[in-house]
DRENZAMAR-545579 format. One record per residue (C-alpha): residue number from 0; residue in three letters; x, y, z. Coordinates in steps of 0.2 Angstrom, whole numbers, plus 5000, padded with zeros to 4 digits. Each point is the difference from the previous one (the first is absolute). Example, Ala and Ser with C-alpha at 12.3 -4.5 7.8 and 13.67 -1.06 7.14 Angstrom:
2
PT num residu   px   py   pz
PT   0    ALA 5062 4978 5039
PT   1    SER 5006 5017 4997
! end
This chain:
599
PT num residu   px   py   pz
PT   0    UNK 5450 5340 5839
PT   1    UNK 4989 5016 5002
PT   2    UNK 5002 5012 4986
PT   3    UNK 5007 5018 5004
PT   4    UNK 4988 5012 5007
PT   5    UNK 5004 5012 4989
PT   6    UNK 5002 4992 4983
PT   7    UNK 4981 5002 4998
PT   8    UNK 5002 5018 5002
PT   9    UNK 5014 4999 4985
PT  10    UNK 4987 4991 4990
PT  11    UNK 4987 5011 5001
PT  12    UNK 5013 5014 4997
PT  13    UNK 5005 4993 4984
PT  14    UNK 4981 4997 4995
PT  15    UNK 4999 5019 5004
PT  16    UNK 5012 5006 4991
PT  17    UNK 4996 4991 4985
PT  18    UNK 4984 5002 4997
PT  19    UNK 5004 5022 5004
PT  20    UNK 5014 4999 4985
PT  21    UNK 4986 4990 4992
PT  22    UNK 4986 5015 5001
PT  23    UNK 5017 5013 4995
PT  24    UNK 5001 4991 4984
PT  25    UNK 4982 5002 4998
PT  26    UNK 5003 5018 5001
PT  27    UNK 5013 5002 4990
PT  28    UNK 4993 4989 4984
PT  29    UNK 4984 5012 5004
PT  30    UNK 5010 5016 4998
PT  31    UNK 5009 4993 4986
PT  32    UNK 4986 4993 4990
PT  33    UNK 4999 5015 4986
PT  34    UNK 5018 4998 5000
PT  35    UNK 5008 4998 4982
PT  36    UNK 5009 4983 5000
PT  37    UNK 4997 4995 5017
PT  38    UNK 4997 4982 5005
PT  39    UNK 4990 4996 5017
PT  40    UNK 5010 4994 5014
PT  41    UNK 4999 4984 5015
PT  42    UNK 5009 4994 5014
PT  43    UNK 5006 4986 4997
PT  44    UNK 5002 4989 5015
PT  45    UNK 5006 4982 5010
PT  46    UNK 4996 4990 5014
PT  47    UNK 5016 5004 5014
PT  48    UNK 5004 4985 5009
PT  49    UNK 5014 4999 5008
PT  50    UNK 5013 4987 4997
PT  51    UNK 5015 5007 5007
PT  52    UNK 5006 5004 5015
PT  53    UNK 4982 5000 5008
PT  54    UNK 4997 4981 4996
PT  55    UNK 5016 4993 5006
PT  56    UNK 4994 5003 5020
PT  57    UNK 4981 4992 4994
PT  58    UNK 4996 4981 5001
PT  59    UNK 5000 4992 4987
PT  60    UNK 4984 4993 4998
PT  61    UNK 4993 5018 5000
PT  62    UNK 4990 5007 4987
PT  63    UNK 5010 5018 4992
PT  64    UNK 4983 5011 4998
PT  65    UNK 4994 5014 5004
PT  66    UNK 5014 5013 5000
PT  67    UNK 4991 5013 4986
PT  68    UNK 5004 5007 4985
PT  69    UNK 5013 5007 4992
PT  70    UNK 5001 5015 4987
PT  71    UNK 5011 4994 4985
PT  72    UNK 4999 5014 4987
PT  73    UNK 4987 5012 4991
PT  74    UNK 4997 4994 4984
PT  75    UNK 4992 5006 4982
PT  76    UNK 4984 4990 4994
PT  77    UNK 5007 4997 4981
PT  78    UNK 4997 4986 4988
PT  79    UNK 5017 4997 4989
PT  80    UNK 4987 4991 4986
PT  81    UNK 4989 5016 4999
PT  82    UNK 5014 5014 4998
PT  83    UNK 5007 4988 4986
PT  84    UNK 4984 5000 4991
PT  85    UNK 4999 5020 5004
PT  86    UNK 5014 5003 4990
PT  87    UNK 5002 4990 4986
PT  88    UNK 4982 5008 4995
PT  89    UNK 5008 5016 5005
PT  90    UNK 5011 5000 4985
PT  91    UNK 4987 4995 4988
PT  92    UNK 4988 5013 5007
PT  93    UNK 5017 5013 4999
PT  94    UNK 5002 4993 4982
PT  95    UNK 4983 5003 4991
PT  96    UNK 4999 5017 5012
PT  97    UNK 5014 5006 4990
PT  98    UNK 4997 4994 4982
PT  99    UNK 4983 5009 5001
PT 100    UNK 5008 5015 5005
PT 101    UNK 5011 4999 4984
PT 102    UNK 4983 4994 4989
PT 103    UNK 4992 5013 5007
PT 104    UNK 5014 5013 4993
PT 105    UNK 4997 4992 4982
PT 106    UNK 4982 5001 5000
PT 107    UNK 5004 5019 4998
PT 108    UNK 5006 4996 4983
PT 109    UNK 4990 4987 4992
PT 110    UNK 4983 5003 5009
PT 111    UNK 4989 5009 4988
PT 112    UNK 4983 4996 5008
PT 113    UNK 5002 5018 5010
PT 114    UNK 5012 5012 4986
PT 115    UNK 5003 5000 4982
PT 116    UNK 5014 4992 4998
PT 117    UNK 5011 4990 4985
PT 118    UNK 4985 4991 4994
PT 119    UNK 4990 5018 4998
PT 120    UNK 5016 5007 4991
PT 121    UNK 4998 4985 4985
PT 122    UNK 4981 5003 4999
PT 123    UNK 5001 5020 4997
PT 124    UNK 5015 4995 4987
PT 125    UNK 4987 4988 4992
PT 126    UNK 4986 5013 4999
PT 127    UNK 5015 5015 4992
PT 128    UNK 5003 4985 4987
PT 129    UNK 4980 4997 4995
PT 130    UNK 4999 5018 5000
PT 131    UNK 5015 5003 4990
PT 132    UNK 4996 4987 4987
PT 133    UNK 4989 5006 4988
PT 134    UNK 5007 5006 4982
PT 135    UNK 5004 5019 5005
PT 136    UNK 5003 4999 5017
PT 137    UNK 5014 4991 4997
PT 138    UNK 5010 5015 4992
PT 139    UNK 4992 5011 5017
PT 140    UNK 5015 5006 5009
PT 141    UNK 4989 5003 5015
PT 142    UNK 4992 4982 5000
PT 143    UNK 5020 4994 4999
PT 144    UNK 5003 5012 5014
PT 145    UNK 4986 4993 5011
PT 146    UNK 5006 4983 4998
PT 147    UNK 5018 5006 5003
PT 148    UNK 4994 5006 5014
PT 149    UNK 4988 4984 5005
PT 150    UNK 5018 4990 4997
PT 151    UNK 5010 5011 5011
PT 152    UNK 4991 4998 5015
PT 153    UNK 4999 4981 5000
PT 154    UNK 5020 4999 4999
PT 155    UNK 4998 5014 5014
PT 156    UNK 4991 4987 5010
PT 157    UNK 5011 4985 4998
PT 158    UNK 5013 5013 5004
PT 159    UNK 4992 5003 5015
PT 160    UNK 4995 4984 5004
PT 161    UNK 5019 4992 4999
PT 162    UNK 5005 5015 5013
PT 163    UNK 4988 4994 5013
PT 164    UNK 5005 4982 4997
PT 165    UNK 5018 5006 5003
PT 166    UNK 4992 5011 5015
PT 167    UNK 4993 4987 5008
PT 168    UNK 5017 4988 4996
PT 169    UNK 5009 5014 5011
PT 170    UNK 4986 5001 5015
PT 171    UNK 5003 4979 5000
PT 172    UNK 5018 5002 5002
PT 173    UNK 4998 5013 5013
PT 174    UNK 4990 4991 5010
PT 175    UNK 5013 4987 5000
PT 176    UNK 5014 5012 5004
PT 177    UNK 4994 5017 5009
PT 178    UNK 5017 5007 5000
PT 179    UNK 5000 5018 4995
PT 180    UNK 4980 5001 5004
PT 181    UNK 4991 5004 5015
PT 182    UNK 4993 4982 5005
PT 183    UNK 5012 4984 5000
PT 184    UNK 4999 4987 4989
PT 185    UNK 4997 4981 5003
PT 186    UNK 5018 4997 5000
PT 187    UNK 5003 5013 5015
PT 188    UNK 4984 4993 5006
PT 189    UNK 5007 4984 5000
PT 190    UNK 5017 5002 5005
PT 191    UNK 4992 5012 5016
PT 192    UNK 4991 4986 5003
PT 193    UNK 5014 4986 5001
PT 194    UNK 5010 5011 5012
PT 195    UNK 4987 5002 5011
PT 196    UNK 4994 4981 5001
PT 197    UNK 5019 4996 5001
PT 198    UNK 5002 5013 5014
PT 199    UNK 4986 4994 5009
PT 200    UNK 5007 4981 4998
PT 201    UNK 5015 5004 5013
PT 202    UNK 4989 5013 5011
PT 203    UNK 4987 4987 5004
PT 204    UNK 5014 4986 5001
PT 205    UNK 5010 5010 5013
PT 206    UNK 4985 5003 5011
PT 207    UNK 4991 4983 5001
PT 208    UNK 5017 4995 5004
PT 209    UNK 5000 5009 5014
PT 210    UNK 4981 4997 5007
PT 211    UNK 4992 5013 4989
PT 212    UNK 4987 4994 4987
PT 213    UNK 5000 5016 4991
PT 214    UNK 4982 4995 4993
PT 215    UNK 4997 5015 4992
PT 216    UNK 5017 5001 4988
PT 217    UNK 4992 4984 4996
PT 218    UNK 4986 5008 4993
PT 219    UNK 5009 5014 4992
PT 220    UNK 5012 4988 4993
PT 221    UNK 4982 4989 4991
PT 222    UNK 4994 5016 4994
PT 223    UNK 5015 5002 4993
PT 224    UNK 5000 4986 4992
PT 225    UNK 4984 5000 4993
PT 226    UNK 5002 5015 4991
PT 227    UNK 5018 4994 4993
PT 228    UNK 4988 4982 4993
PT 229    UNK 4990 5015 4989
PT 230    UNK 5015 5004 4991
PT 231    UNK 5010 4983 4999
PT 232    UNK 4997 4981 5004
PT 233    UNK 5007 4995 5012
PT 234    UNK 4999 4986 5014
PT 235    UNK 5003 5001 5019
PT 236    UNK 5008 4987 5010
PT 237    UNK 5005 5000 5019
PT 238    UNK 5016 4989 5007
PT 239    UNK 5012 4999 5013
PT 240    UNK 5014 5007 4997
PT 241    UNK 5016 4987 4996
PT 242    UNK 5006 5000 5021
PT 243    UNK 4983 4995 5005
PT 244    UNK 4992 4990 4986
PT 245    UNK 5004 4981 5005
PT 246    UNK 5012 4996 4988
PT 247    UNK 5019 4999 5003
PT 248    UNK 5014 5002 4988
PT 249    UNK 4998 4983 4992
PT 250    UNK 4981 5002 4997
PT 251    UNK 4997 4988 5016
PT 252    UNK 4981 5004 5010
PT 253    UNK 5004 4987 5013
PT 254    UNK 5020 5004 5008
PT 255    UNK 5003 5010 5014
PT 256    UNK 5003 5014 4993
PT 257    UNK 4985 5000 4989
PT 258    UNK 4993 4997 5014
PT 259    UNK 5007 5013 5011
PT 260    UNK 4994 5012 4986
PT 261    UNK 4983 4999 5004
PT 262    UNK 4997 4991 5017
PT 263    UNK 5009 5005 5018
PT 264    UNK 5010 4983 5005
PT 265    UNK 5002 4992 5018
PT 266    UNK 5018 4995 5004
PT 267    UNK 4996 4983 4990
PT 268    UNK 4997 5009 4985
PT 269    UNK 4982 4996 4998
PT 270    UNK 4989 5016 4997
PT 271    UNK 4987 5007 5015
PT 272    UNK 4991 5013 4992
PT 273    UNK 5001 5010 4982
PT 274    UNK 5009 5017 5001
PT 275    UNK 4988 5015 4995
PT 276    UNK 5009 5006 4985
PT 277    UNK 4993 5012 4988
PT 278    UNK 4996 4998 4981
PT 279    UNK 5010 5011 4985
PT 280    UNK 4988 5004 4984
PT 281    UNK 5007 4997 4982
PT 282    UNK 4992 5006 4986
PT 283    UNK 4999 4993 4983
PT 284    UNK 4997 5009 4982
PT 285    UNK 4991 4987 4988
PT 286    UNK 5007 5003 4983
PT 287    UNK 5001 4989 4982
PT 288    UNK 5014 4999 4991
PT 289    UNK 5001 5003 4980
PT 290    UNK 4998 4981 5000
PT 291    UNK 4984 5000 5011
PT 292    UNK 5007 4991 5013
PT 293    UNK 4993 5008 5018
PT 294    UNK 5014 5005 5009
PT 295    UNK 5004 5012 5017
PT 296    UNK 5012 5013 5005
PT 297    UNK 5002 5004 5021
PT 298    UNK 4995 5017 5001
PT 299    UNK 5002 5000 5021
PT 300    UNK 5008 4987 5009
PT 301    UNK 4995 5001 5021
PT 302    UNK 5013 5008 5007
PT 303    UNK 5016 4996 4994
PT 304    UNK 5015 5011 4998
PT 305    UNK 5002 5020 5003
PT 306    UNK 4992 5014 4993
PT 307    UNK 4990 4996 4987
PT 308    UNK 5006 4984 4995
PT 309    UNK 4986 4993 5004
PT 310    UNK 4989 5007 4987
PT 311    UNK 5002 5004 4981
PT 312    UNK 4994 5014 4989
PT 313    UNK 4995 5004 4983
PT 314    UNK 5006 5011 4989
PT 315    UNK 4997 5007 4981
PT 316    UNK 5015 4994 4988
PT 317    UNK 4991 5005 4985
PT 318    UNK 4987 5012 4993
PT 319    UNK 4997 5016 4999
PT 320    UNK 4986 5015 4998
PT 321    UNK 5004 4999 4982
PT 322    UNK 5003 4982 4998
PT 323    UNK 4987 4993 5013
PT 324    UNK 4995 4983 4990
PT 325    UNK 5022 4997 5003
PT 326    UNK 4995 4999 5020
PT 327    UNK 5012 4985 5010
PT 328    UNK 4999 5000 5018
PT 329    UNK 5015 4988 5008
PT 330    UNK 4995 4992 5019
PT 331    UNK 5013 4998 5011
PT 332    UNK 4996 4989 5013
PT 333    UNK 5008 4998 5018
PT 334    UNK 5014 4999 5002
PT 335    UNK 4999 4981 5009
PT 336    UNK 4992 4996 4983
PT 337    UNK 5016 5005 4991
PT 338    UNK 5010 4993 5013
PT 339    UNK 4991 4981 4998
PT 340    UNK 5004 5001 4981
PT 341    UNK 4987 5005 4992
PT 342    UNK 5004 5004 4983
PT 343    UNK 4983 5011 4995
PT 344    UNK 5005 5013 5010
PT 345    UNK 5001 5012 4994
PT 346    UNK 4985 4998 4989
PT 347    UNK 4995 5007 4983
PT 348    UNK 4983 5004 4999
PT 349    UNK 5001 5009 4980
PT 350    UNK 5003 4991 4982
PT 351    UNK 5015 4993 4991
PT 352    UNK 5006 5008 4982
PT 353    UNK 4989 4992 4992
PT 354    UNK 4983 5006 5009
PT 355    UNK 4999 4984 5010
PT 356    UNK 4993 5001 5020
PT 357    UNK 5014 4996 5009
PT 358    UNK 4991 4997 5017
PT 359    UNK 4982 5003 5005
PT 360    UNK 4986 4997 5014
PT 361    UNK 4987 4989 4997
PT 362    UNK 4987 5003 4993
PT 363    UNK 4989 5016 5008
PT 364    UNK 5010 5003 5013
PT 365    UNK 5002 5016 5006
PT 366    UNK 4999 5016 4996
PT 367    UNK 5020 5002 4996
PT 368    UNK 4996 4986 4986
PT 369    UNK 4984 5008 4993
PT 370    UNK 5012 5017 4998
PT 371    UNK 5012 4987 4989
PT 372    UNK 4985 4993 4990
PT 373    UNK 4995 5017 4994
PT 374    UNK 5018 5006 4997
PT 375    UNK 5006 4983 4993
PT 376    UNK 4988 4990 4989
PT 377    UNK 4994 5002 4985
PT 378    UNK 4987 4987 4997
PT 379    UNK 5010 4990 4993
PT 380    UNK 5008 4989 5016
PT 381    UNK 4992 4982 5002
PT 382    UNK 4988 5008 5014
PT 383    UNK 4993 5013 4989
PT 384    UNK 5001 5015 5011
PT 385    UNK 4997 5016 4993
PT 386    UNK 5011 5015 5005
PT 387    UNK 5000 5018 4994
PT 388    UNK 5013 4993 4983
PT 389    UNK 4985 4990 4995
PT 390    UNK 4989 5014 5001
PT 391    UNK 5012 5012 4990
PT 392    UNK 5004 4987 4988
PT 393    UNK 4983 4999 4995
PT 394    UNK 5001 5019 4997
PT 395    UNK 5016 5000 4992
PT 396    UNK 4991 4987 4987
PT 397    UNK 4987 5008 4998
PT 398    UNK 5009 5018 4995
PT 399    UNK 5013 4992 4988
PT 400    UNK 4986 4990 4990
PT 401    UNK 4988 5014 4997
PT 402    UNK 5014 5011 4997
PT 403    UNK 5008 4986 4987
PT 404    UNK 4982 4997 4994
PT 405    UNK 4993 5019 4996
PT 406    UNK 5020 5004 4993
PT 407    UNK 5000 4984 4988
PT 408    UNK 4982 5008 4993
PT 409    UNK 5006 5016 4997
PT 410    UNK 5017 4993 4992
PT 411    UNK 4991 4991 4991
PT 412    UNK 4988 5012 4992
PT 413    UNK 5015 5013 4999
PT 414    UNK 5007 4986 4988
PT 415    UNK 4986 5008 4983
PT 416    UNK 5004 5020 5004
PT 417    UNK 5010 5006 4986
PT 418    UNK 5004 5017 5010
PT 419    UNK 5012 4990 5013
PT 420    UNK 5018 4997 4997
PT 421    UNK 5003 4982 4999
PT 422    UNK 5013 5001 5012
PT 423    UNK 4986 5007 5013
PT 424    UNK 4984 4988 4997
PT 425    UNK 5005 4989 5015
PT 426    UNK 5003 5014 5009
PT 427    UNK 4981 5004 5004
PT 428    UNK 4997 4991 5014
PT 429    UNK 4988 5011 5015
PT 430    UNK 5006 4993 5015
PT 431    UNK 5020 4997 5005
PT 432    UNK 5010 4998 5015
PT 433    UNK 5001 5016 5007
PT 434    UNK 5019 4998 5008
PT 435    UNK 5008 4993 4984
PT 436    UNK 4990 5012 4987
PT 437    UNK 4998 4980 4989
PT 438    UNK 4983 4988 5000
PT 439    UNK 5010 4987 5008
PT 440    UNK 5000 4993 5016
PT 441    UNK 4984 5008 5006
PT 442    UNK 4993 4998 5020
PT 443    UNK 4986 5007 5006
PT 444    UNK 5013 5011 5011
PT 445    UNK 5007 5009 4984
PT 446    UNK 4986 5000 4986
PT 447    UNK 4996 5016 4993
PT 448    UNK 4992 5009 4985
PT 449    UNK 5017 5001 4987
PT 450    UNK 5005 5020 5000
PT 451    UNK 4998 4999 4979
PT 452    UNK 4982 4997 5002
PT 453    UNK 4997 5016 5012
PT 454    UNK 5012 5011 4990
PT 455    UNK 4989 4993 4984
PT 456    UNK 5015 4992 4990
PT 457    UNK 4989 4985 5004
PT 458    UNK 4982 4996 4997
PT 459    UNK 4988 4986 4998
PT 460    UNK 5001 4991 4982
PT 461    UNK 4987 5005 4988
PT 462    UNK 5006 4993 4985
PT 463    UNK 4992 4984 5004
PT 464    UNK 5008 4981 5005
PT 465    UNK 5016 4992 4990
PT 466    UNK 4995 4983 5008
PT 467    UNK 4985 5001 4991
PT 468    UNK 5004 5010 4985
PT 469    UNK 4987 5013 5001
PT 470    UNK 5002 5020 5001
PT 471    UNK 4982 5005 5009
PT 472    UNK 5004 5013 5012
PT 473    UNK 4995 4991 5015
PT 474    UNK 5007 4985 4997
PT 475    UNK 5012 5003 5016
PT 476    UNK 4986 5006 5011
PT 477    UNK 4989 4986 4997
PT 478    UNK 5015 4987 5002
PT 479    UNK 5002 5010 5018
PT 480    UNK 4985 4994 5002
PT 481    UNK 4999 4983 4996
PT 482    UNK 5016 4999 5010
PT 483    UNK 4990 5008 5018
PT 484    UNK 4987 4987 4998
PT 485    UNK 5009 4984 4994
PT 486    UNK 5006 4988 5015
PT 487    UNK 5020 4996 5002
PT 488    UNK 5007 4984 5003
PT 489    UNK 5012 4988 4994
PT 490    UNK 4991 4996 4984
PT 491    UNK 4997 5013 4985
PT 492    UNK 4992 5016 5004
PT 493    UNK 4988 5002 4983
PT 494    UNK 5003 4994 4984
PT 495    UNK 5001 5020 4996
PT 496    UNK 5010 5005 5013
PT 497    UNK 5011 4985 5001
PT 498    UNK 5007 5007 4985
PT 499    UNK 5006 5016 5007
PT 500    UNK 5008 4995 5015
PT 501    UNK 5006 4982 4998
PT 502    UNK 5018 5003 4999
PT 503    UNK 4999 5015 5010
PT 504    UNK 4990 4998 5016
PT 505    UNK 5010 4984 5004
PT 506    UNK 4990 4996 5015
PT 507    UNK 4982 5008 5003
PT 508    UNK 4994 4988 5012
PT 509    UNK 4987 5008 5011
PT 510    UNK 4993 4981 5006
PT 511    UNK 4986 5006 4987
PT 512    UNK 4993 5013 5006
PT 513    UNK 4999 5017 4991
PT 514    UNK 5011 5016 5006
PT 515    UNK 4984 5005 5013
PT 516    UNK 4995 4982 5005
PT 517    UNK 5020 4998 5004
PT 518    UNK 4997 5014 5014
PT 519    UNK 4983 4991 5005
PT 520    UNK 5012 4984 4998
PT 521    UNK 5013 5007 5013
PT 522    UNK 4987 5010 5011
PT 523    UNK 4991 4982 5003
PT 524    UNK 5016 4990 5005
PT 525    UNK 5004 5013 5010
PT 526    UNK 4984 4999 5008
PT 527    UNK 5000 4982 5001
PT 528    UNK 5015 5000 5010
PT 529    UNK 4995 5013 5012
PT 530    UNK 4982 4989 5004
PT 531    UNK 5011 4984 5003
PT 532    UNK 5010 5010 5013
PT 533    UNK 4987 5008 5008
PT 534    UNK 4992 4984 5003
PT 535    UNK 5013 4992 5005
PT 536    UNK 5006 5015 5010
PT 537    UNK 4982 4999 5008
PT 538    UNK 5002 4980 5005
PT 539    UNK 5017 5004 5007
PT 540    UNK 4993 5013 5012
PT 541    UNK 4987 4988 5004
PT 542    UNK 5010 4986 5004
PT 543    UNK 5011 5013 5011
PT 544    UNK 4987 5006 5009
PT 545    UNK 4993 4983 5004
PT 546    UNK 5020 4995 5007
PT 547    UNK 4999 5015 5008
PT 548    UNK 4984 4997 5008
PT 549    UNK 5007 4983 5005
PT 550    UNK 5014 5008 5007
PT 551    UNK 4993 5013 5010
PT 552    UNK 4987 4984 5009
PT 553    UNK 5018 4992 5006
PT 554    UNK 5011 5017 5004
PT 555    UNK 4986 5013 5001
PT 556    UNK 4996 5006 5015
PT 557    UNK 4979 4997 5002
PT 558    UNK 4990 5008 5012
PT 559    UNK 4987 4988 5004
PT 560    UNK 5015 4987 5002
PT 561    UNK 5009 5012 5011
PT 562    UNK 4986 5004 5012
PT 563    UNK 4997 4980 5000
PT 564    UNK 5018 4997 5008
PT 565    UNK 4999 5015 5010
PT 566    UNK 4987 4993 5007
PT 567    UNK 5010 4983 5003
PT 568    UNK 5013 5007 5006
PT 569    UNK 4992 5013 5012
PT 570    UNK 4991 4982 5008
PT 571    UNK 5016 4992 5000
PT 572    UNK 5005 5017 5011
PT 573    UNK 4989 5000 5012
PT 574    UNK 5000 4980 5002
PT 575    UNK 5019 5002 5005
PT 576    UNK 4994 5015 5011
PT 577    UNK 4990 4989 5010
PT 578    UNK 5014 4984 4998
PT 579    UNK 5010 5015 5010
PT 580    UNK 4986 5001 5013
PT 581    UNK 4997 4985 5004
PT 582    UNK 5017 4995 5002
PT 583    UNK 5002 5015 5012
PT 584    UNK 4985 4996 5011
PT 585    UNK 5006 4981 4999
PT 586    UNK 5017 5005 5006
PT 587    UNK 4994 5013 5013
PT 588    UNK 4989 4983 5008
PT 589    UNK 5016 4990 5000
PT 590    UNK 5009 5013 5010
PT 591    UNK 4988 5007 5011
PT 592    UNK 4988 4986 5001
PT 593    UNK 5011 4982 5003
PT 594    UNK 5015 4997 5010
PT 595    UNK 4995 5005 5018
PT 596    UNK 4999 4987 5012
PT 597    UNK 4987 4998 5009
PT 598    UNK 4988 5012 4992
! end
């Protein structure tokens, strides 16, 4: 049988057409190639043969070929495994991005390399006490004025310092919720986020159903969800939804409805070709449990339901600018995760009464969790972390036994003067807690000078030490500074010391260090853990960077490799071009050129 005359003409035609949509696309991933988020495009493309009802007039024997190509769909250039990789180091770069920001907010603190701080206060008391110890300068009110004075700036500075911690508590829970500021927080970040990627879920959905790719909501919807892996872990899966997934009611792949789910069926029931149905998106949060146990919570779930039924949210359940370490956040997830039973949702990310985690991310992993670290631990968890409590607890220690220590001495020397009242000897402590007017409970937030010793009903001891049963004037003083030099740990202080406070400082343990080498002490973890995230905050970036590189060879949009298939494709043009000729010419000799007789 001769083929049709103008079926050469339709496939040229389809070559035609192709390859012009081809060299649109190349225009369009050009334009697009500084775009944020966007992911270069192809035609993607099959072989048409006709089966029915062209081949049912053909001989048998006849070879189907040679009816052109047919456009499928335009399609993203993506690689799952890449994007997977992109963003579970996106939430370990998003973790250490935030703790440094936190470190960083300490450093004002503890850092003395740059201002006289704490440690500078205890060496200018130190120099008032060698000043003050000699024989009639004891007795000087102005030297006891000068190291009043020397005293009261250092409890002025651990004052200060426990403000700033509690500053930089508040700027940690603000950045957590940003309700009441001008910027949101990561929960309305989060949550902003959700809606939008859940939103998106149906829009893309409804048109791919109806023929439209919608490639760039795609992209808007990665973004999207790249910027949400920066704040939580969470994993990505794509699926059909229950109606076109292949599996029936009673879990079967291989019945006809199964069947029917996936495949278009001929009268017999046996399939002719798959159904082009698109895919939903579900998102996963990773989280641990108090146990350890890794668990998930649905955070979107495709398109399923109305509204926003599809998506969960996030919201603060506990905390508050002036209890910010008491932060809890509860996740709801969708509302198809609630439906299939899950009994985590909602779920309690916050502490039990008794200061237990409840339920946490692992390890580094996001900046939502490095907020949590700072407000929640102490140092003393199983991983060690160090939040802003470690940091004021080391204060807090530091205030109460140098406030114990220095009270105990002057007690102590009180004990030989003959012009106190009995009753009053134990009431010549220097320092108390500033709210409750006593020397008990000191913090580095309420230490103060005691009122008694700046209205002059108190002063340093100059009749000598009842511990060691002398009366020489400086006894006191020279015990002060024994007591600034001597190291405190668990063990005895000095077998002179010892004596005054064993009974009365209960616990003095400064992990043996002295009162300045505790600050040098502090200043140096503190610095320790700052250069271990910033390394670490240095390898994530890298190891980002390098995904993102990776990604951007498969989905960016390259010049040199554009030009290359514009090139292709502008040959593959023109060779249809002339297909179309030649046909034409060949045709115009079959009808002008055969079929007379006799010519």
């Amino acid at each position: 049988m001769v083929r049709a005359s103008f079926a050469g003409f339709s496939t040229a035609l389809s070559a035609l057409q192709a390859n012009q949509k081809r060299l649109d696309i190349i225009g369009h991933n050009l334009s697009n190639m500084n775009t944020v988020g966007y992911t270069r495009q192809q035609l993607q493309t099959s072989s048409l043969n006709y089966r029915t009802p062209v081949s049912n007039y053909m001989n048998g024997s006849e070879v189907i070929v040679g009816f052109g190509v047919h456009m499928d769909k335009v399609t993203q250039i993506r690689d799952p495994y890449l994007d997977a990789q992109y963003r579970s180091q996106m939430y370990k770069a998003g973790y250490t991005d935030s703790l440094q920001t936190s470190l960083d907010s300490l450093s004002k603190v503890f850092d003395e390399s740059q201002i006289d701080g704490i440690r500078s206060a205890f060496d200018d008391i130190m120099a008032a006490l060698v000043d003050m110890q000699d024989g009639p300068k004891v007795n000087d009110a102005i030297y006891e004025s000068e190291l009043r004075a020397k005293m009261k700036a250092l409890t002025n500075m651990l004052n200060s310092a426990d403000t700033k911690i509690t500053e930089a508590e508040q700027q940690e829970f603000m950045r957590l919720d940003g309700t009441n500021t001008s910027e949101n927080g990561a929960i309305q970040n989060v949550n902003d986020i959700l809606m939008q990627i859940g939103n998106l879920n149906r829009q893309i959905k409804q048109n791919q159903i109806l023929g439209q790719q919608s490639l760039e909501l795609m992209d808007e919807r990665n973004v999207l969800l790249d910027e949400l892996a920066s704040y939580i872990p969470i994993e990505v899966t794509y699926y059909k939804d229950q109606a076109h997934d292949g599996i029936d009611a009673n879990s079967s792949t291989t019945s006809p409805d199964a069947l029917g789910e996936v495949y278009h069926l001929d009268n017999n029931g046996n399939p002719m070709f798959k159904k082009e149905w698109p895919d939903d998106l579900r998102v996963e949060m990773l989280y641990t449990d108090s146990t350890g146990a890794t668990k998930r919570l649905t955070l979107i779930e495709g398109t399923e339901g109305s509204g926003s039924d599809n998506y969960g949210h996030l919201e603060l359940t506990g905390g508050s600018l002036a209890d910010p370490t008491a932060a809890e956040i509860t996740f709801h997830g969708s509302k198809a995760n609630l439906v299939a039973g899950n009994t985590n949702n909602p779920l309690i990310f916050g502490k039990d009464t008794s200061g237990n985690i409840l339920n946490q991310f692992p390890e580094d992993s996001g900046s939502i969790q490095a907020t949590l670290d700072m407000l929640w631990k102490d140092g003393t968890t199983s991983d060690g972390k160090r939040g802003y409590e470690y940091y004021r607890g080391e204060l807090d220690q530091l205030a109460r036994v140098f406030a114990e220590v220095m009270n105990a001495i002057n007690i102590d020397g009180a004990q030989n003067d003959t012009t106190i009242n009995a009753a009053d000897k134990d009431k010549q402590y220097l320092f108390y807690n500033k709210d409750s007017k006593n020397p008990t409970g000191i913090t580095a937030a309420n230490i103060s000078i005691n009122s008694e010793w700046v209205n002059g009903n108190v002063h340093v001891s100059t009749a000598g030490s009842a511990a060691n049963g002398t009366h020489n004037p400086n006894d006191t003083i020279l015990n002060m500074l024994e007591a600034m030099g001597v190291t405190y740990g668990t063990g005895n202080v000095s077998n002179n010391l010892d004596k005054i406070l064993k009974g009365v400082v209960t616990d003095y343990n400064l992990r043996d260090n002295s009162f300045a080498d505790f600050m040098n002490h502090t200043s140096t973890v503190l610095a320790n853990d700052s250069y271990h995230n910033a390394i670490t905050m240095k390898t994530n970036v890298t190891v980002l960077n390098g995904i993102q590189n990776s990604r951007d060879e498969v989905s960016g949009v390259s010049l040199d490799e554009e030009a290359s298939n514009m090139m292709q494709f502008a040959s593959a043009y023109n060779a249809a071009s002339r297909l179309m000729t030649a046909l034409d010419q060949t045709l115009d000799t079959l009808i002008n050129s055969t079929g007379v007789v006799g010519r």
